[in-house]
Structure formats: structure tokens, C-alpha cells
TIKOL-511507 format. One record per residue (C-alpha): residue in three letters; x negated, y, z. Coordinates in steps of 0.1 Angstrom, whole numbers, plus 2048, in hexadecimal, padded with zeros to 3 digits. Layout:
REM residues N
ALAXYZ
...
END
This chain:
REM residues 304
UNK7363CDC09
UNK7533E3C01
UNK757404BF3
UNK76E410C0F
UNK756405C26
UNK73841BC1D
UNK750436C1A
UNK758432C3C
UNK73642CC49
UNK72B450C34
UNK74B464C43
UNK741458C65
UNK720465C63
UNK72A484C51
UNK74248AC6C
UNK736479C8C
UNK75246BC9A
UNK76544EC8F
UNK786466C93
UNK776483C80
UNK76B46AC62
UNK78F45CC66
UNK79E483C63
UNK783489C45
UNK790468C33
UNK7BA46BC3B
UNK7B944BC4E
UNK7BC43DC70
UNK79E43BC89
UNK7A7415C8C
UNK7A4413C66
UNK781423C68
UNK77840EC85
UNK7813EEC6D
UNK76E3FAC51
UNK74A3F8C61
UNK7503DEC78
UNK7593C9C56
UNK7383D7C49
UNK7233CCC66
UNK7393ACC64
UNK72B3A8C3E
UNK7063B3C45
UNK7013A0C64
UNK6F83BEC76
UNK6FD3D8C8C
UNK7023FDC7A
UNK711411C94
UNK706418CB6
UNK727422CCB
UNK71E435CEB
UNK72E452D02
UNK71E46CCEE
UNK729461CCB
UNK72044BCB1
UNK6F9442CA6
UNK6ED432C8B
UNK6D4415C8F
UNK6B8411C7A
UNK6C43FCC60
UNK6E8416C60
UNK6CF431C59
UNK6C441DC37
UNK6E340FC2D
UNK6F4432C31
UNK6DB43DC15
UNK6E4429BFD
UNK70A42FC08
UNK70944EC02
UNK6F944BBE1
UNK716434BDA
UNK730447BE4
UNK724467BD0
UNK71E44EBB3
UNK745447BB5
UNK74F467BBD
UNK73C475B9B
UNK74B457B86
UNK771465B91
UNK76448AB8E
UNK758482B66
UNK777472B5F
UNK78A48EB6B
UNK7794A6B5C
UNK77B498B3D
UNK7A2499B3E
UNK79F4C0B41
UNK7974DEB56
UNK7784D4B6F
UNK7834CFB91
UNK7794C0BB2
UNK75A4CEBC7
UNK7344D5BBE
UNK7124D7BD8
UNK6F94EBBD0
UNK6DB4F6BE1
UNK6CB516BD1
UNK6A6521BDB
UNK6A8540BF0
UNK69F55EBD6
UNK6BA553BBE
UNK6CF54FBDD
UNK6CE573BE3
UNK6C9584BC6
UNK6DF575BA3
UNK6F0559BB4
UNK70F56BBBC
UNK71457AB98
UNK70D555B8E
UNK72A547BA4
UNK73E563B9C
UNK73C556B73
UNK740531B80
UNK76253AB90
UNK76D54FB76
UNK76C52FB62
UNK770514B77
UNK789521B90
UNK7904FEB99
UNK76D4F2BAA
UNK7694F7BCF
UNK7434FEBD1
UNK72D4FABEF
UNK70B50BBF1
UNK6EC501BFD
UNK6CF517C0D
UNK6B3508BF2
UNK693502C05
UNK6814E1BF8
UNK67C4CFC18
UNK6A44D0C1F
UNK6B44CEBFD
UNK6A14B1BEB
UNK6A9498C06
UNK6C94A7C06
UNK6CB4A4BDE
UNK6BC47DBE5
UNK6DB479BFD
UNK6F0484BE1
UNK6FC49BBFD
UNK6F54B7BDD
UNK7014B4BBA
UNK6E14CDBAF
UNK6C54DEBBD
UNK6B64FCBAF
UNK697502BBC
UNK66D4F5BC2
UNK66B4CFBB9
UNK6554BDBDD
UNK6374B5BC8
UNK6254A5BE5
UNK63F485BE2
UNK64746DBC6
UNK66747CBB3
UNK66D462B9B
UNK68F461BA9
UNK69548ABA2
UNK695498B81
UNK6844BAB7B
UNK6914D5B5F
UNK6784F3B68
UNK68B516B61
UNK676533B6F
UNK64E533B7C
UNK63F54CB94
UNK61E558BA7
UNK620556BCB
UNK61456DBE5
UNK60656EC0D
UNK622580C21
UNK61F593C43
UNK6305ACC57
UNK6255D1C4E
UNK60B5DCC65
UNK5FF5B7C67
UNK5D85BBC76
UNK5D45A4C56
UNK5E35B5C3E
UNK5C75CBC2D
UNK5B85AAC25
UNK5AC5A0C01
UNK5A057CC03
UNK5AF55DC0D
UNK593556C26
UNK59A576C3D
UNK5B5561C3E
UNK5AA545C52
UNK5AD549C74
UNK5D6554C6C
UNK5F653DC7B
UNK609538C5B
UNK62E532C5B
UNK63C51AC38
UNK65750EC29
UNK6474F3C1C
UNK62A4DAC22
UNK61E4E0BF9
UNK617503C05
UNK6044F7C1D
UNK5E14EFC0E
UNK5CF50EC1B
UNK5B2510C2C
UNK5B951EC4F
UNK5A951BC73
UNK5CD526C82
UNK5EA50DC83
UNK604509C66
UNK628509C6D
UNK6494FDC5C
UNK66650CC5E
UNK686501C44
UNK69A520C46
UNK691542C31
UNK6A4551C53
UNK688542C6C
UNK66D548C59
UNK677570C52
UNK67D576C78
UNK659566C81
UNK64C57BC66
UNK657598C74
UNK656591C97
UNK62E580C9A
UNK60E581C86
UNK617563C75
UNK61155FC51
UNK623551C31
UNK62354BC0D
UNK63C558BF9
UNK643555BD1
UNK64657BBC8
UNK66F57CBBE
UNK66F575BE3
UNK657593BE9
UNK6655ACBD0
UNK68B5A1BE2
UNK6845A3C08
UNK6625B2C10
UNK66B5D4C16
UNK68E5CEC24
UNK6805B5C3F
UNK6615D0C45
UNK6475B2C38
UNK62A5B4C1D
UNK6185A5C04
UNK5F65A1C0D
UNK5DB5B2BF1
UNK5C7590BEA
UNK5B258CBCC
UNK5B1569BCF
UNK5CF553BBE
UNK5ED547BD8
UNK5F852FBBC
UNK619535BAF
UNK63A522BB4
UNK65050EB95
UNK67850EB9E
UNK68D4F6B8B
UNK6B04E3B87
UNK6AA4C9B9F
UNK6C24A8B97
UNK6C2482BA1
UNK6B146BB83
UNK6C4454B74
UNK6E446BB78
UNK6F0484B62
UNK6F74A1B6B
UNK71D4A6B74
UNK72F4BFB5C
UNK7364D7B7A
UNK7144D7B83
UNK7084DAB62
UNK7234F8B5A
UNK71550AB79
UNK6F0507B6D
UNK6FB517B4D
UNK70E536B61
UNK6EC53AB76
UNK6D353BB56
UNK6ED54EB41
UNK6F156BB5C
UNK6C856EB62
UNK6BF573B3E
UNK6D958BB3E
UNK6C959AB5C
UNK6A5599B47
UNK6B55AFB28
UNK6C65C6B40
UNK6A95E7B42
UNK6C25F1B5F
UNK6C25D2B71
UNK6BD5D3B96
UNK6AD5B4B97
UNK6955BDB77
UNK6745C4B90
UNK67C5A0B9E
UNK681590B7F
UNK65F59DB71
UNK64F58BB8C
UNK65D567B79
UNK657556B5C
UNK678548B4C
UNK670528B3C
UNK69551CB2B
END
């Protein structure tokens, strides 16, 4: 089992096509088409299902192209640190950022990365658990910042927590519900989540799961579903998206957001650069009385 050839069998996924993975990696289709057949030559097995409407992985693929990935990203990193060790960071960098940084300081805190690292193509993730930690697992991201999936093991993810904050039931204004003050007025609701953890309410209505901020706003806005929100979210888009927070007296639990990496891997220095622009610019953010962001930030507790 060759390096080339689990680089070819992730480019052909990542791309779909035996030409588009052959485009992606400078080569020849026929090269390509070489590269896995030796593979499934070596693991006595068929990868690739070839049929009029593309190219399908078979069960076994689906596994081994985990681990290729994983190997390929290893590979890439080991070239990335040796480069940037020789001088000015280069290359590209994935992250996925959880939605209320997303909107609020994560442009200042790309803005500061560029100004010092002119050199690194970034690619940004929308940050919602349930799509960035497998991502982060395919080593599809380089760093997530955002709500560690406590509901699955996660010895393979380390967890540096950086801010802490009280969630909050969301609804559209005028909701019938939305004078109400305890969770079990609550019951007979239809909720719409971003994650399964949220999901541990007591309800007679049907829970919902939606992995897109986007979704879930229009829903809110358009039905009489319901959602939880951690309250940077609230303070950022309530009004603007003509939603409330619901008056409850009872606790929504509150919601941890961290620097998300793979164990066992340290963190590139591009990746770890860009952590430091993001904390730098929000405790600048906290000390500024003028801040527009300073009614969100009160609503978090900075932990680093």
C-alpha cells in the first residue's frame, strides 16, 4: 500500500470522477485509474464501484478512505512543518468556526491573520458540531472552533475550552409561546436543533435537526418551531431575524466553545498562529467600552 495510492483514492472521492481527481492531482486519468486498481490489487478487494452515474465507494472504500485521508493530511502536515520552519508560513489552512464568532469577530480575526501571514490560503468552515468534528476526524479541517459532541467518545479530539455561555429557548416574536416562563409550558412545542446534546428536553412535540444556522433561522421564523440558542447567538441575531428569547425561569444549560484539534497531533503553526489572532482580537474587543460587540461579549465567560 502506497502513498500515491491513497492519494489517489482521497482525490477521487474529493472530486468524484476519476478525471476531476486526475485534474486535482496534475496527472493523467489513466494514472489515476492505475493507482486504485493497484490498491484493490494489494488489498484483495474491490474499493470502487464504477457505474454510469459516477464512481461509489463500497463498504470497505468507505473505511479505508478514512484512514487515507488521515494519512494523507498526516503527510501533508509533515511537508507544511518543514516548510514552515524554513520561513514565512505558507500553504492552506481549514477551519471551521462556530456560528456567533462566525459573524461577529471572525472577520477582524482573519483580517490580523492576513496581515501576518499573507502567504496562507484559508478555507472556512460554517462551525456547527455535528458537521465539523467528523470533518475535523477526516482531517478534512486543520481546527475547529466551536461545542466539543459530548454525547461521543472524543479520546481522538483534543479540547482547549476558551469562552463559556448560558443558553436560551428561541422563537419567532409573536410566538403563541412566547410569554412562557417554565420549561414545561414548553412541552407540547416542535423544536428545531443543531445538535442531538441539545436535545435532552422534555417534550410531547417532535425534535428536529437541522446542521445549518441558515435552516434553522428560516424555520424559526417561518413556523412555531422552537430552539435553543447560547445567548452571543441571541444578543447577535434575535432582533435582526425578528426572533426572541423566551422569559424562562428555569435553566437552558449553557454551551462551552473550544479549540477543537485531532489528539496525538500538534497543532500546525498556521493553525496555531490563527488561534492566537482570534483570542488576541476578542480580548481586545472585551477592554474596548465602545465595542460593538461588548453586549455580546458580556453574555461569555473568557476562560484563556
Amino acid at each position: 500500500m502506497k502513498f500515491y495510492q491513497l492519494n489517489a483514492l482521497v482525490a477521487v472521492a474529493d472530486a468524484g470522477s476519476i478525471r476531476g481527481a486526475a485534474k486535482s492531482l496534475d496527472t493523467s486519468p489513466a494514472a489515476v485509474t492505475k493507482a486504485i486498481q493497484k490498491l484493490e490489487q494489494d488489498s484483495a478487494t474491490q474499493l470502487l464501484i464504477r457505474n454510469a452515474t459516477g464512481i461509489v465507494f463500497t463498504e470497505l472504500g468507505k473505511k479505508l478512505l478514512i484512514q487515507a485521508r488521515l494519512v494523507v493530511a498526516q503527510m501533508s502536515n509533515a511537508q507544511q512543518v518543514l516548510a514552515d520552519e524554513n520561513g514565512e508560513l505558507t500553504g492552506s489552512l481549514s477551519v471551521a468556526v462556530t456560528p456567533w464568532l462566525a459573524m461577529t469577530l471572525m472577520p477582524k480575526a482573519v483580517v490580523r491573520f492576513r496581515q501576518l501571514f499573507p502567504q496562507v490560503q484559508l478555507e472556512l468552515h460554517e462551525g456547527l458540531s455535528s458537521v465539523a468534528c467528523p470533518m475535523l476526524r477526516e482531517a478534512r479541517v486543520d481546527l475547529f472552533i466551536g461545542r466539543l459532541d459530548t454525547r461521543f467518545s472524543s479520546t481522538d479530539l483534543t479540547y482547549q475550552p476558551l469562552f463559556t455561555a448560558d443558553c436560551a429557548v428561541v422563537a419567532r416574536q409573536q410566538h403563541p409561546l412566547s410569554d412562557c416562563h417554565s420549561m414545561k409550558d414548553l412541552e407540547s412545542a416542535d423544536w428545531i436543533l443543531a445538535s442531538q446534546q441539545d436535545g435532552a428536553i422534555s417534550t410531547q412535540g417532535h425534535v428536529h435537526f437541522a446542521h445549518s444556522i441558515s435552516i434553522i433561522m428560516s424555520l424559526l421564523r417561518e413556523t412555531d418551531m422552537l430552539s435553543i440558542f447560547p445567548w452571543p447567538l441571541v444578543e447577535i441575531c434575535a432582533q435582526r431575524e425578528g426572533l426572541c428569547a423566551l422569559p424562562l425561569r428555569d435553566s437552558v444549560g449553557s454551551a462551552s466553545v473550544g479549540a477543537i484539534s485531532r489528539s496525538g497531533q500538534p497543532l500546525r503553526p498556521a493553525a496555531e498562529r490563527f488561534l492566537e489572532c482570534l483570542i488576541e482580537i476578542i480580548q481586545w474587543e472585551m477592554a474596548q467600552v465602545q465595542s460593538p460587540y461588548r453586549r455580546m461579549l458580556q453574555t461569555v465567560d473568557l476562560l484563556v
